[in-house]
Every structure is written in C-alpha cells, then in structure tokens.
N, C-alpha and C positions, 0 to 999 in steps of 0.2 A: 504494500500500500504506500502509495506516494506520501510526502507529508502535508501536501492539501487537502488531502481526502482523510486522514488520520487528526488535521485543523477542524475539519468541516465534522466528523463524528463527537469530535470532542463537544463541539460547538450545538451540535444537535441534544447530547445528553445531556447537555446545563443545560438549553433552554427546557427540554421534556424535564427533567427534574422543578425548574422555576416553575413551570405549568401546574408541576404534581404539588407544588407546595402551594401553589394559589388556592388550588381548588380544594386542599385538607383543610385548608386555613378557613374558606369561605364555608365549607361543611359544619365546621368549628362553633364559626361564627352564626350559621343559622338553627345550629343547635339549642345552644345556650340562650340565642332569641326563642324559641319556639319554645324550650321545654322539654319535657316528657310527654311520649305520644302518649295519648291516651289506648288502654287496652280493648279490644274490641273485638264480642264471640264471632268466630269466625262462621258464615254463612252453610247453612246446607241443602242439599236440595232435596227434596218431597221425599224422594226414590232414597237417597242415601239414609234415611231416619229407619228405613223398614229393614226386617231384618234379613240380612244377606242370603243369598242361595247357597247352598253347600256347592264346592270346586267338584267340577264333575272331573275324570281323568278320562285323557283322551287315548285313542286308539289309533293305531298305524294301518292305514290298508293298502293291499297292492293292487296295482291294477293289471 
C-alpha cells in the first residue's frame, strides 16, 4: 500500500471513529432527556392466547 492510501485509511478511521463518538454522545444525551422508557405488556394476538397444538412429527416419503 502506497503511503497515500495508508494517509487516506488513516484518515477515514478518525473520521468513522469522530462519527461513532457523535452519535454515543447524542444517544447519551437523548437518554438522560427522555428518561426511562416506560414498561409496556407486550401485545398478543387472539390465536397466540389459545392453547397450542401439540408438534405433530413428520414423515419422509418416496416417490
């Protein structure tokens, strides 16, 4: 690798590192604004409340 191109990776992992600190930082910061999420029962549908079918086991056929 040439040393322009060994300049130019160098130069791309600070800037992706400065990027990665931004956006923790900003994570950070809309954390401590918001709080704690609040907890909330997760949803289920009609069909999931009843009680499951037993696992049938399957069979191989040949043709």
């Amino acid at each position: 690798m040439s040393r322009t191109e060994r300049k130019q990776l160098r130069r791309r992992a600070q800037e992706d590192a400065e990027l990665a600190a931004r956006i923790q930082r900003a994570q950070r910061r809309l954390a401590q604004a918001t709080g704690p999420l609040p907890v909330i029962d997760p949803r289920t549908a009609p069909d999931a409340l009843a009680d499951p079918a037993p696992a049938q086991r399957s069979t191989i056929t040949e043709r």
